[in-house]
C-alpha positions as CSV (number, residue, x, y, z in Angstrom):
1,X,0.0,0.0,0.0
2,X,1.3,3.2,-0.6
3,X,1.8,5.7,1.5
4,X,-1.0,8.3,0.4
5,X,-3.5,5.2,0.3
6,X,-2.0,4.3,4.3
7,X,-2.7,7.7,5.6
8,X,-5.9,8.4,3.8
9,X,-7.2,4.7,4.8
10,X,-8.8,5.4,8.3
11,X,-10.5,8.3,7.5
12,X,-11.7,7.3,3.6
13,X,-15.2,7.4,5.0
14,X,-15.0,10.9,6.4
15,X,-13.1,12.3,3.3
16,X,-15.8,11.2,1.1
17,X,-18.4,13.1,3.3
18,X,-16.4,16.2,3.7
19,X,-16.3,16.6,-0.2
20,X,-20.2,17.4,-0.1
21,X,-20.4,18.9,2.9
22,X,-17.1,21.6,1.5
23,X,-19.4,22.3,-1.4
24,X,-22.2,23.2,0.0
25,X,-20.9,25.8,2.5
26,X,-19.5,28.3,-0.7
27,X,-23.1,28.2,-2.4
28,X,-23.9,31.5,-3.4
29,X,-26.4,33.3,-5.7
30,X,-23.8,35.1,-7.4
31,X,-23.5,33.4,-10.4
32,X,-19.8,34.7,-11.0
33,X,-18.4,33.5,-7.5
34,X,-20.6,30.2,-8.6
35,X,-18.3,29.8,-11.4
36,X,-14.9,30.5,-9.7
37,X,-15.9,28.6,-6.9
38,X,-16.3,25.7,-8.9
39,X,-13.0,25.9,-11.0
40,X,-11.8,26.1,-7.4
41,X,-13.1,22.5,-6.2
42,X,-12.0,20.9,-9.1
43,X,-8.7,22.3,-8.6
44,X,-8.4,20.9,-5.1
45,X,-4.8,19.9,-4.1
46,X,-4.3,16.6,-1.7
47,X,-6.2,18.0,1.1
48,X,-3.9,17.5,3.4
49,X,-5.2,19.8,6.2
50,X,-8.5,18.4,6.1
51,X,-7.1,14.9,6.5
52,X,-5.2,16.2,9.5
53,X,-7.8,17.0,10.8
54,X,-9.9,14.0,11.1
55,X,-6.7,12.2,11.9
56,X,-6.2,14.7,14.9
57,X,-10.0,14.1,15.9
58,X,-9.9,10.5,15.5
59,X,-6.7,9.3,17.4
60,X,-8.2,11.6,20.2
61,X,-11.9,10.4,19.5
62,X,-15.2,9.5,17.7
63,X,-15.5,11.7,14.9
64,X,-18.5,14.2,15.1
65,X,-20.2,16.8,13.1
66,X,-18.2,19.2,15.3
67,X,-14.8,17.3,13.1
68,X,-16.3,18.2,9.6
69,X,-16.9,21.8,10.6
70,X,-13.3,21.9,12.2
71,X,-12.3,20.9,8.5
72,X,-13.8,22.9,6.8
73,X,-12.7,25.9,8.9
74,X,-9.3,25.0,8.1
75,X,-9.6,24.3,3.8
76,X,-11.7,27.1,3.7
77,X,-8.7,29.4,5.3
78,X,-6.0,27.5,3.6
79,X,-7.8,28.1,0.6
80,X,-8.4,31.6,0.9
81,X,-5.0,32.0,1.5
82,X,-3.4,30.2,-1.2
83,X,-5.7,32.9,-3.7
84,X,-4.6,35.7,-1.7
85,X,-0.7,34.5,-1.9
86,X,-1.2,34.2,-5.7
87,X,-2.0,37.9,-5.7
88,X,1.0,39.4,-3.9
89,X,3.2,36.8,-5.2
90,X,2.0,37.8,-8.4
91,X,1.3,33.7,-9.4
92,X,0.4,33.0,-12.5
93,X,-0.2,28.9,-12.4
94,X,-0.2,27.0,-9.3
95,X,-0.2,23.0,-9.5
96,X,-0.1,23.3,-13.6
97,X,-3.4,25.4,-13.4
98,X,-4.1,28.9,-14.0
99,X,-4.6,31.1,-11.0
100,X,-7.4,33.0,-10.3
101,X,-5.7,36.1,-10.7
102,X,-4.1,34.9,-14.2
103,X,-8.3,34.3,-15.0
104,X,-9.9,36.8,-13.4
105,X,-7.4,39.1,-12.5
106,X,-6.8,40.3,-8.9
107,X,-10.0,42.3,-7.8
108,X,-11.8,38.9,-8.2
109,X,-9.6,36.8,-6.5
110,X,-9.3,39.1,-3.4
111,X,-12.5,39.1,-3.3
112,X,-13.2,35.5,-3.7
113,X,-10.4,34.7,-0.8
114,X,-12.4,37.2,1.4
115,X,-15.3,35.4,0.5
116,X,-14.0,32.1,1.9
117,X,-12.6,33.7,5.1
118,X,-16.4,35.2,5.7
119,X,-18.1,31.8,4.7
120,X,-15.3,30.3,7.4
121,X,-16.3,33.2,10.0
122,X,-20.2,32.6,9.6
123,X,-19.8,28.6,10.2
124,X,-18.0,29.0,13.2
125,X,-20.6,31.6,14.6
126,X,-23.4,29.4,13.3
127,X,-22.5,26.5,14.7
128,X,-20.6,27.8,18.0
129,X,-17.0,25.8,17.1
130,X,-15.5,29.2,19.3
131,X,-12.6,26.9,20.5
132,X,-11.8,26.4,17.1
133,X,-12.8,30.0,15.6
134,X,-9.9,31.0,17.7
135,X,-7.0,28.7,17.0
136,X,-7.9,29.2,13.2
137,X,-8.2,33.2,13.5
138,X,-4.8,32.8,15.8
139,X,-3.4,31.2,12.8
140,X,-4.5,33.8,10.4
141,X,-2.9,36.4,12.3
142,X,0.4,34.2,12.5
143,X,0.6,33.7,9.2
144,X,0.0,37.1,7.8
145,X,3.5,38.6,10.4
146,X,5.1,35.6,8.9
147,X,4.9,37.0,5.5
148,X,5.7,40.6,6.4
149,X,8.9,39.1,8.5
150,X,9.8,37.6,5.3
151,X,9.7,40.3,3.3
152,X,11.4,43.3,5.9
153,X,14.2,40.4,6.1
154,X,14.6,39.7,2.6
155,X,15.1,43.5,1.8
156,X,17.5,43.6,4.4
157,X,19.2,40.0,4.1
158,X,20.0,39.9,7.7
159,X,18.2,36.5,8.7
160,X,19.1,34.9,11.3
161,X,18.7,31.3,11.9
162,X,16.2,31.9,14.9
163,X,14.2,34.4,12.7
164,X,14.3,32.0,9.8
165,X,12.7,29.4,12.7
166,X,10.2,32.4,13.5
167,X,9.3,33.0,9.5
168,X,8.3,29.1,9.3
169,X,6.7,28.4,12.2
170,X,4.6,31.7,11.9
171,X,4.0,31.2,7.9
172,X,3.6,27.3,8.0
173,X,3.8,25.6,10.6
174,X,0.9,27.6,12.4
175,X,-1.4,26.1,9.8
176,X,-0.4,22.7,10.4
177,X,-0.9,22.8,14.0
178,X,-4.2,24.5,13.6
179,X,-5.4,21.5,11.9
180,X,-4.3,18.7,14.4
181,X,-5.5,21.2,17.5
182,X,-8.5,21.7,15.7
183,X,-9.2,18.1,15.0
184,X,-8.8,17.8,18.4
185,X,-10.9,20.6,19.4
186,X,-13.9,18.8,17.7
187,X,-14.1,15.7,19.8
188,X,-13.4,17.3,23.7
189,X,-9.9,16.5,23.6
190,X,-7.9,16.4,27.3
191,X,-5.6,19.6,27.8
192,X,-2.5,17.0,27.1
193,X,-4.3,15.3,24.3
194,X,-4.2,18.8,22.6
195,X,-1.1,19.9,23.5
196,X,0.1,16.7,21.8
197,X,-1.7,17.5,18.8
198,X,-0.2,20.9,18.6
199,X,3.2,19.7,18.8
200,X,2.9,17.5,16.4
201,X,1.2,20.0,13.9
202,X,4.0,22.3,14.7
203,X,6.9,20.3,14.0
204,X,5.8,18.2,11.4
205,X,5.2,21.8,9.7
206,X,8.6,23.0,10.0
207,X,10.1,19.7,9.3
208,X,7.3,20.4,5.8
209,X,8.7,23.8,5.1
210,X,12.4,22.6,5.5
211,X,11.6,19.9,3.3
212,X,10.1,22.7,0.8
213,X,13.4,25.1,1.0
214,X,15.6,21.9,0.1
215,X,13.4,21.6,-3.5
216,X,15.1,24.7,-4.8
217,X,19.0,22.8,-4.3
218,X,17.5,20.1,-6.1
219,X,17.9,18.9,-9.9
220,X,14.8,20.3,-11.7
221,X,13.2,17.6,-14.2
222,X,12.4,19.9,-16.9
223,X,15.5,22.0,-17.1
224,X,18.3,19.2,-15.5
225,X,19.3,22.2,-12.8
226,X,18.2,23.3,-9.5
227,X,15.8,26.4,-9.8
228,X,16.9,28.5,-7.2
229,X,13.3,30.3,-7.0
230,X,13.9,31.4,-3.2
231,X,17.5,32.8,-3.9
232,X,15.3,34.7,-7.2
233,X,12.9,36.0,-4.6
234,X,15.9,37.4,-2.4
235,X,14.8,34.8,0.3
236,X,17.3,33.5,2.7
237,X,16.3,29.8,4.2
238,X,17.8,27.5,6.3
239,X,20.3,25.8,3.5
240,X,21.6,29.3,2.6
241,X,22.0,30.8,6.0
242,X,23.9,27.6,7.5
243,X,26.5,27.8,4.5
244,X,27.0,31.7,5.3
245,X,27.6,30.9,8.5
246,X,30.2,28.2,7.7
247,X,32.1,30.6,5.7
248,X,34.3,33.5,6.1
249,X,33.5,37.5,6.1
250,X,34.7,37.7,2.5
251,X,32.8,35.2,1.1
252,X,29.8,35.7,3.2
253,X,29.7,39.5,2.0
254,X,30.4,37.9,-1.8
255,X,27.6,36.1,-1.6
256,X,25.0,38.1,0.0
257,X,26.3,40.8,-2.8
258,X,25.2,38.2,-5.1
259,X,22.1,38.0,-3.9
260,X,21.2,41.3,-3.8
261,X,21.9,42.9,-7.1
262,X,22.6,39.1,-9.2
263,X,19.4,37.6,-7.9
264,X,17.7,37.4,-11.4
265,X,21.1,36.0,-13.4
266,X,21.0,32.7,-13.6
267,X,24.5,32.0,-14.1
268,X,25.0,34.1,-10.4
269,X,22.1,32.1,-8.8
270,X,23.5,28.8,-9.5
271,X,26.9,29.9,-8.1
272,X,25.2,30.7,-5.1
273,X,23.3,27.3,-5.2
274,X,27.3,25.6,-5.3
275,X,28.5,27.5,-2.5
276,X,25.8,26.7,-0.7
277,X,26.2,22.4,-1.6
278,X,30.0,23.5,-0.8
279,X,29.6,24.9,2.8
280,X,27.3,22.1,4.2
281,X,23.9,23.9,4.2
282,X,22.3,21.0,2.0
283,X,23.3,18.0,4.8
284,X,22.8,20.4,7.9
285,X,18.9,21.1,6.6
286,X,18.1,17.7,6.2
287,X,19.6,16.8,9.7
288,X,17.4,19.6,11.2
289,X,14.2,18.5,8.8
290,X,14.9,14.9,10.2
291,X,15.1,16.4,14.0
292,X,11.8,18.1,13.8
293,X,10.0,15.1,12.2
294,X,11.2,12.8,15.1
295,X,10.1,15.3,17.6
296,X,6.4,14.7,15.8
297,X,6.6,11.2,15.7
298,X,7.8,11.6,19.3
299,X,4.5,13.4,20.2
300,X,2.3,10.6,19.4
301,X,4.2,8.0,21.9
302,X,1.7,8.3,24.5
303,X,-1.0,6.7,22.0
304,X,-1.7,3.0,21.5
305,X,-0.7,1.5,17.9
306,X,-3.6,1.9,15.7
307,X,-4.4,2.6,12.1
308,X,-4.7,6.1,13.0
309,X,-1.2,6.6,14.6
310,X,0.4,4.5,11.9
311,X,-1.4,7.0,9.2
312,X,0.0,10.1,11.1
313,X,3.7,8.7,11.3
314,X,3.3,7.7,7.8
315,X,2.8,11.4,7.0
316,X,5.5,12.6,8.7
317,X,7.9,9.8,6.7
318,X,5.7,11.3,3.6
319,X,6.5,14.7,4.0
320,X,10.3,14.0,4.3
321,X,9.9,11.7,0.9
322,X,7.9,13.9,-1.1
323,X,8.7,15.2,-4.9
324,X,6.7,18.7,-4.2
C-alpha cells in the first residue's frame, strides 16, 4: 500500500463526506463566485489539512459533526489563503493550473479569498465551534506577520537562523498545528491530548517547510538544474544561512552581494546554489528537517498503535519523501 492510500485509509469514509459537505458551504447566488468557486473544487490539491484534521480528531476520539466543521474551517482558510498568496506573489499557475488572478485578474480573487474567510467566519458563529474559531483566527494572524517578517528580512538580508525558525513556524507551521488542535478541538480533547496535537502540527510543519526550501537545491526535471526560485525571490532559508555561516566575512559579504543585485542572473544564482552544496547547508537542513520530524513522531508516543497513529507517522515519513 502506498503511503498516500495508508494515511488516507482510516478516514476514507469521512473524506468522502467532507467533499459534499465543502461544497455546500460556498453556495452562493452570485453566479460569477458560482463559477470561480467551482474551478476552485475541481482544482483541489491533496487535502492534506482536512485529512489532519480528522486524523487529529480521531486518534483523540469519535469523529462528530463538530470534526467536519473543524475541517472545513481549516480548507476554507488554507484556501483563501493560497488565492490571496497568488495575488501578492504575483502567481500565474499554481499545480499546472491557472490562477485565479491569471483568470480573473486580482480584484476577483481578493475578493473571492475574502469570500472564503467570511463563509469560514459565519460557520463557526453558526455553529458555536468558538474553540476552534480561535486557534484558526490565531493562525491567520500568525501567518499574515510571517509574511511581512519575510519580506522586511529579505530587503535587508539579515536572517538569522532563529528568525528563519520564527518566518516558518509563523508562515507554515501555524497552519499545520491548527489542523491537528483543531481536530482535536472537535471531539473534547484532554488539555494534554491537545497539547500533543499541537506539537505535532507544529513540528511536522517545520520539518514540511524545511523539506520545501531543500526543492530549490534540487535537480529540476524539466530544465536538469536546481531552480533557485527562493535565492530569485531574495529569500534566505535554512540551506543558505547555514552555509554563510560556515564561511568566512569575505565570502559571506560575496555572496550576499550576489544575492542582492545578481538575484535574477541565472549563471550568479547557480553559483550561489554551489556555494551553498559546498559549505554544508544542504546535509545540515536535512539533519534539522529529520530532528523536527522525530520530535512529531515523538508526540504521538503516548498513544496506542492503531491505524490512525500508523497514518499520522506515515505522514511525517511522507512529507520528508515527497517530490513537491
Amino acid at each position: 500500500m502506498s503511503d498516500t492510500s495508508l494515511i488516507k485509509a482510516p478516514i476514507k469514509k469521512e473524506m468522502k463526506q467532507f467533499e459534499p459537505y465543502f461544497k455546500e458551504q460556498l453556495k452562493s447566488k452570485i453566479p460569477l463566485l458560482g463559477i470561480v468557486t467551482n474551478y476552485v473544487l475541481r482544482r483541489k490539491g491533496k487535502q492534506m489539512r482536512p485529512m489532519l484534521a480528522f486524523l487529529a480528531a480521531k486518534l483523540n476520539g469519535n469523529i462528530t459533526e463538530s470534526s467536519y466543521i473543524a475541517a472545513t474551517l481549516i480548507e476554507l482558510l488554507h484556501t483563501a489563503t493560497l488565492i490571496h498568496d497568488d495575488v501578492v506573489d504575483e502567481t500565474y499557475q499554481r499545480r499546472g493550473f491557472f490562477s485565479i488572478n491569471a483568470l480573473w485578474k486580482s480584484k476577483v480573487a481578493v475578493l473571492v479569498g475574502d469570500f472564503f474567510l467570511s463563509k469560514g467566519l459565519s460557520l463557526s458563529l453558526e455553529t458555536g465551534q468558538i474553540d476552534v474559531l480561535k486557534v484558526v483566527s490565531n493562525a491567520v494572524s500568525e501567518m499574515a506577520e510571517g509574511e511581512l517578517l519575510q519580506i522586511e528580512k529579505s530587503r535587508k538580508l539579515d536572517i538569522t537562523e532563529e528568525v528563519y525558525y520564527e518566518i516558518i513556524r509563523k508562515k507554515t507551521a501555524t497552519l499545520i498545528a491548527a489542523c491537528t488542535k483543531a481536530g482535536a478541538l472537535s471531539v473534547g480533547a484532554s488539555d494534554q491530548q491537545f497539547q500533543n496535537m499541537a506539537d505535532f502540527g507544529e513540528n511536522l510543519g517545520i520539518a514540511f517547510q524545511i523539506r520545501d526550501d531543500l526543492f530549490d537545491y534540487e535537480q529540476n526535471g524539466f530544465i536538469g538544474k536546481p531552480t533557485g526560485n527562493d535565492i530569485k525571490e531574495k529569500k534566505l532559508t535554512l540551506p543558505l544561512i547555514n552555509a554563510l555561516h560556515n564561511t568566512d566575512s569575505k565570502q559571506r559579504r560575496k555572496i550576499l552581494t550576489l544575492i542582492r543585485r545578481h538575484h535574477k542572473n541565472e549563471k550568479k544564482v547557480q553559483e550561489i546554489i554551489a556555494f551553498v552544496k559546498a559549505n554544508g547547508g544542504i546535509e545540515y537542513a536535512q539533519e534539522q528537517m529529520e530532528m523536527y520530524a522525530q520530535k512529531a513522531k515523538d508526540s504521538l508516543s503516548s498513544y496506542e498503535d492503531s491505524d490512525v497513529k500508523t497514518a499520522l507517522l506515515t505522514m511525517v515519513d511522507y512529507t520528508l519523501k515527497r517530490k513537491k
